[in-house]
N, C-alpha and C positions, 0 to 999 in steps of 0.2 A: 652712235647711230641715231637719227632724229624718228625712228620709228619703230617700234617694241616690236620683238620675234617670240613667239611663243609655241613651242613643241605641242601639237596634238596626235594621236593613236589614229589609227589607220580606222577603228570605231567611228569615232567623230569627224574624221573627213569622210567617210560615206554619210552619215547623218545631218551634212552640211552641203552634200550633195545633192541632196534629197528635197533640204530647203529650201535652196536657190535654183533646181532644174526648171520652175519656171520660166524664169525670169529672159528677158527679148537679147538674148547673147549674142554679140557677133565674133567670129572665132576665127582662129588663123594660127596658123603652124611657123614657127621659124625655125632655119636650119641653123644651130650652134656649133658650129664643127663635129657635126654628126650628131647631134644630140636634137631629136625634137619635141619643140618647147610648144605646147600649146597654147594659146591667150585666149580667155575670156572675158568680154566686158560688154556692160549696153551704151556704153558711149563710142560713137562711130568714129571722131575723134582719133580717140585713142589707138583705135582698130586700124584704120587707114595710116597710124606713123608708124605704130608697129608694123605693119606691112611694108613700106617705104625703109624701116629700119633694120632690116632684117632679111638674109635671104631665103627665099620661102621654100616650105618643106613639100613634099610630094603628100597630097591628098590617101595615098596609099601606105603611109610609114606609120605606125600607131604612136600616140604620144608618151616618149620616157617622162614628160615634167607636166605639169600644169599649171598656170597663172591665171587664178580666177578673180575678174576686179569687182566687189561688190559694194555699192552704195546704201550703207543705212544711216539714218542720223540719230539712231540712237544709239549706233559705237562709237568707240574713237577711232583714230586711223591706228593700225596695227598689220600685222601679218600674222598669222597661225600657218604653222608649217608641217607636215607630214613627211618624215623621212621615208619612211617604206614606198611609198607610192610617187614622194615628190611633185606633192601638188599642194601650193601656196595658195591661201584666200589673202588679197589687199583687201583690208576695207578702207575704203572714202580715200582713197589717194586720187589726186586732181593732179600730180606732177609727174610725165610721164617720164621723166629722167631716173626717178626711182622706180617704176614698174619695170623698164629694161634693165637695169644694173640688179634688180631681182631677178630676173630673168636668166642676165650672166650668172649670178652667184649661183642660181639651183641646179645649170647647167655645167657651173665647174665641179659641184662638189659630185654630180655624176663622175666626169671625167677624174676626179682626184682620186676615187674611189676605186671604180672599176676598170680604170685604164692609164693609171700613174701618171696621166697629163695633168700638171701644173698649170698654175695662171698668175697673171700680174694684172692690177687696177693701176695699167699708165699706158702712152703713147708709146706707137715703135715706128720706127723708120726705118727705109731703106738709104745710105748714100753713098751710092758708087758700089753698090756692093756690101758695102760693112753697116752694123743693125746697129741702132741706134734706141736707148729706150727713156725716156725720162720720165721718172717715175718720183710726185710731191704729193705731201698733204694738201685739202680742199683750199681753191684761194691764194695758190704761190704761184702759179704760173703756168700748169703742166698743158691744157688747152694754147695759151697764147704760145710757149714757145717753139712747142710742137708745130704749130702752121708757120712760125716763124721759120724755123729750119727747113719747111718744106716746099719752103720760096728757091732755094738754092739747087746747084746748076745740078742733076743726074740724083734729086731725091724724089722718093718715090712713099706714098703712108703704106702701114701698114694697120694702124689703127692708132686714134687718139685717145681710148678708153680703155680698154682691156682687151687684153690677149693672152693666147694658151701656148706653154712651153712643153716642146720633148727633147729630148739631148738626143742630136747629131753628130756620132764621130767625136761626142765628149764636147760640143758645145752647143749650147741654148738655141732651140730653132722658135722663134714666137711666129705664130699663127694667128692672123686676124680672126675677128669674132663678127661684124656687124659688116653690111654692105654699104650705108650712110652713114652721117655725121650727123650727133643731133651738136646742133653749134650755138654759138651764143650770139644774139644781134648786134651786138658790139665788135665782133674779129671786124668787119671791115672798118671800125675807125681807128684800130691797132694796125693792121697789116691793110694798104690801101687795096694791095692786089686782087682782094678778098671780098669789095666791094660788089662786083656781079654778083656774087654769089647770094650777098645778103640780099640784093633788089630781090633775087628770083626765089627767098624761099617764105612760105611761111608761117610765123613764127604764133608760140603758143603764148598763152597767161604769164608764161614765167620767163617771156621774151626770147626763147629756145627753141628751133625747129630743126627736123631734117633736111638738109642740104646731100647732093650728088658735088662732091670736090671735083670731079672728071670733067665736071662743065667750064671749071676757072683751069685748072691746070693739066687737062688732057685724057682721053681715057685709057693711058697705059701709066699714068702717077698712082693709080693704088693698086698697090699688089697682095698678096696672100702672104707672103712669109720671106722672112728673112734672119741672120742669126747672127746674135746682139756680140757686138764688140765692147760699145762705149753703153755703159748707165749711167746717167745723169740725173742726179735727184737734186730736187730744188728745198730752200725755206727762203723764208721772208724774213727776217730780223736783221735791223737796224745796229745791233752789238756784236753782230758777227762778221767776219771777213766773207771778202767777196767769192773766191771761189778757196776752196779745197781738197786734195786729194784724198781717200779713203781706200783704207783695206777692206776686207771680209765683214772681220769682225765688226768695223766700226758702220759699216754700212750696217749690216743686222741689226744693230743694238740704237740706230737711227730710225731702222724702219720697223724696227718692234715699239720703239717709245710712240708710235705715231699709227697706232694700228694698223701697220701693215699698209699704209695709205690706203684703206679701202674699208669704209664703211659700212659695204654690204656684202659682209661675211656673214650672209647668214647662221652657219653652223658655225657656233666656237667651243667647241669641248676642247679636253686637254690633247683627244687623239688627233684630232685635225691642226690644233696650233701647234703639235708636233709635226705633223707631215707638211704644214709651211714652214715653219724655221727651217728643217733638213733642205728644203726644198730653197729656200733664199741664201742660207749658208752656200750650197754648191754654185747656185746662180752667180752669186758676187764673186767667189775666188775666180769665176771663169770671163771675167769681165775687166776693163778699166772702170774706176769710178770715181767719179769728184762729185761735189756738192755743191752747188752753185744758191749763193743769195740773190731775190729776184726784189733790192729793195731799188737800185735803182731804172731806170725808164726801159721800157721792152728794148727799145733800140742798144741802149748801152749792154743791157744783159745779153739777147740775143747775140752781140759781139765775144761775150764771154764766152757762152757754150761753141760759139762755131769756132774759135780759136782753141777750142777741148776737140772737137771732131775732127777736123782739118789741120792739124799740127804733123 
C-alpha cells in the first residue's frame, strides 16, 4: 500500500474530532450499497468528484463511516482508522483515486462484517446476460480491457473498480458500487470510441477524472448487477504464456501472491484475510478462469480475452 494505516481507539478519534471541527469542511453523503459514507474535506475539488462519483445518500440517513480529509504539513500522508465508529482521518492526500478506494474499503469491511457481503477490487460486466469480471494487479490492464470488452455488441458495465458479491441460487451476483468512472486521460488514445468522452471530462493533477460512460455508449450500458460466469485475471510478464486456464486453487494462490489485487484493504488481521480467502476460494470454483498476459498490444490482447468470452 503506498500509504500507512494506523489503528486508533474510539478516545482518539473523538479527540481528533474535537481538533479539526473548525476547520471550513465541505461534506457529502455517498450511498455504497447501503452503506452511508460521509466525506469531509476543505478542498471543493475534492467535494464536487466525490459527488459526481458517487450516488448520493439522503440528507436524513445518519452516517455508518466517515472520511475526513485533513491538510497539515507537519504530518506525512497516512490514514488513522477507527474501527468501532468507522471514521478514517486522510491526512495530505492530493489523489482522489485513493480517498474513494478508502471509501470503498471502509464501506466493504461494514458490509463483510455485518452483512456477509463480499467484494472484489476489479471490473465486471455484463455480456449478453453472462458477468464478466477481470480482476489484475496495478498496471496489467484491468482499466483498458475492461472498456475494451465494453465496445462489444449487447455489453453493458457493471463497474471498472470494485464491486460487492452475494450468492444467488449458489452463484456470485456482483453489485456495482460507484455511479461514474473516474478514468484515465489516455482510454481515448487506446479505445478511439472513447474519445467524446475524454473531450468532455475534466481531468485532475494526476490526469484522472470522472466521466458519465452513458454519454459515449447510451444510458442503458450501465447496469447494477449481474452474475459472474467468466473471471479473468491479467499479469504482464514477458516469460510467461499468453493465455491460461486455471482452477480454484491455482487462481487463490495467484491472487493471494498479489494481495488480493487490492491495495486498499484497509483492515488486514488474520480474521478478515480469513473471511476473504473463504470468500475467493467459493468465488473461483463457481467461475471459468484463465489468466490472460497483457504483454502484447491492447488490440492483440483484447482479441485474447473476447475469444475467452464468446467461445
Amino acid at each position: 500500500m503506498s500509504y500507512p494505516v494506523s489503528i486508533i481507539s474510539a478516545t482518539e478519534t473523538d479527540e481528533f474530532f474535537k481538533r479539526y471541527s473548525s476547520l471550513p469542511f465541505y461534506s457529502s453523503k455517498a450511498d455504497i450499497y447501503g452503506v452511508s459514507v460521509k466525506l469531509y474535506t476543505t478542498d471543493r475539488v475534492i467535494a464536487d468528484t466525490w459527488a459526481d462519483n458517487f450516488y448520493s445518500m439522503s440528507s436524513n440517513v445518519r452516517s455508518h463511516a466517515k472520511i475526513i480529509c485533513i491538510v497539515d504539513p507537519k504530518e506525512d500522508m497516512k490514514v488513522l482508522y477507527n474501527v468501532e465508529t468507522r471514521t478514517a482521518f486522510l491526512y495530505n492526500f492530493d489523489y482522489y483515486g485513493w480517498i474513494k478506494s478508502i471509501a470503498l474499503a471502509v464501506a466493504s469491511d461494514i458490509l463483510e462484517d455485518s452483512h456477509g457481503v463480499d467484494h472484489v477490487h476489479g471490473a465486471a460486466l455484463d455480456i449478453g446476460g453472462c458477468g464478466v469480471t477481470l480482476i489484475a494487479p496495478s498496471k496489467t490492464g484491468k482499466t483498458t480491457h475492461s472498456w475494451g470488452l465494453l465496445r462489444t455488441k449487447d455489453a453493458r458495465l457493471i463497474t471498472d473498480d470494485w464491486y460487492f458479491v452475494r450468492k444467488e441460487n449458489g452463484l456470485p451476483l456482483a453489485i456495482g458500487s460507484e455511479k461514474n468512472c473516474y478514468i484515465d486521460a489516455d482510454i481515448g488514445d487506446v479505445w478511439e470510441e472513447f474519445r467524446p468522452l475524454v473531450t468532455a471530462t475534466k481531468f485532475d493533477n494526476r490526469g484522472r477524472g470522472i466521466a458519465n460512460i452513458r454519454w459515449v455508449t447510451g444510458y442503458g450500458s450501465v447496469i447494477p448487477m449481474t452474475t459472474i460466469r467468466h473471471v479473468i485475471m491479467l499479469r504482464r510478464d514477458p516469460k510467461e504464456s499468453i493465455v491460461e486456464s486455471l482452477n480454484a486453487r491455482d487462481a487463490w494462490a495467484y491472487i493471494r501472491d498479489n494481495d488480493l489485487c487490492n491495495p486498499h484493504q484497509i483492515i488486514r488481521d488474520k480474521r478478515k484475510m480469513r473471511i476473504r480467502e473463504n470468500f475467493f476460494r467459493k468465488f473461483f470454483a463457481d467461475s471459468e478462469i484463465n489468466l490472460v498476459n497483457t504483454v502484447r498490444t491492447p488490440d492483440e490482447t483484447q482479441k485474447v480475452i473476447r475469444d475467452i468470452v464468446f467461445k
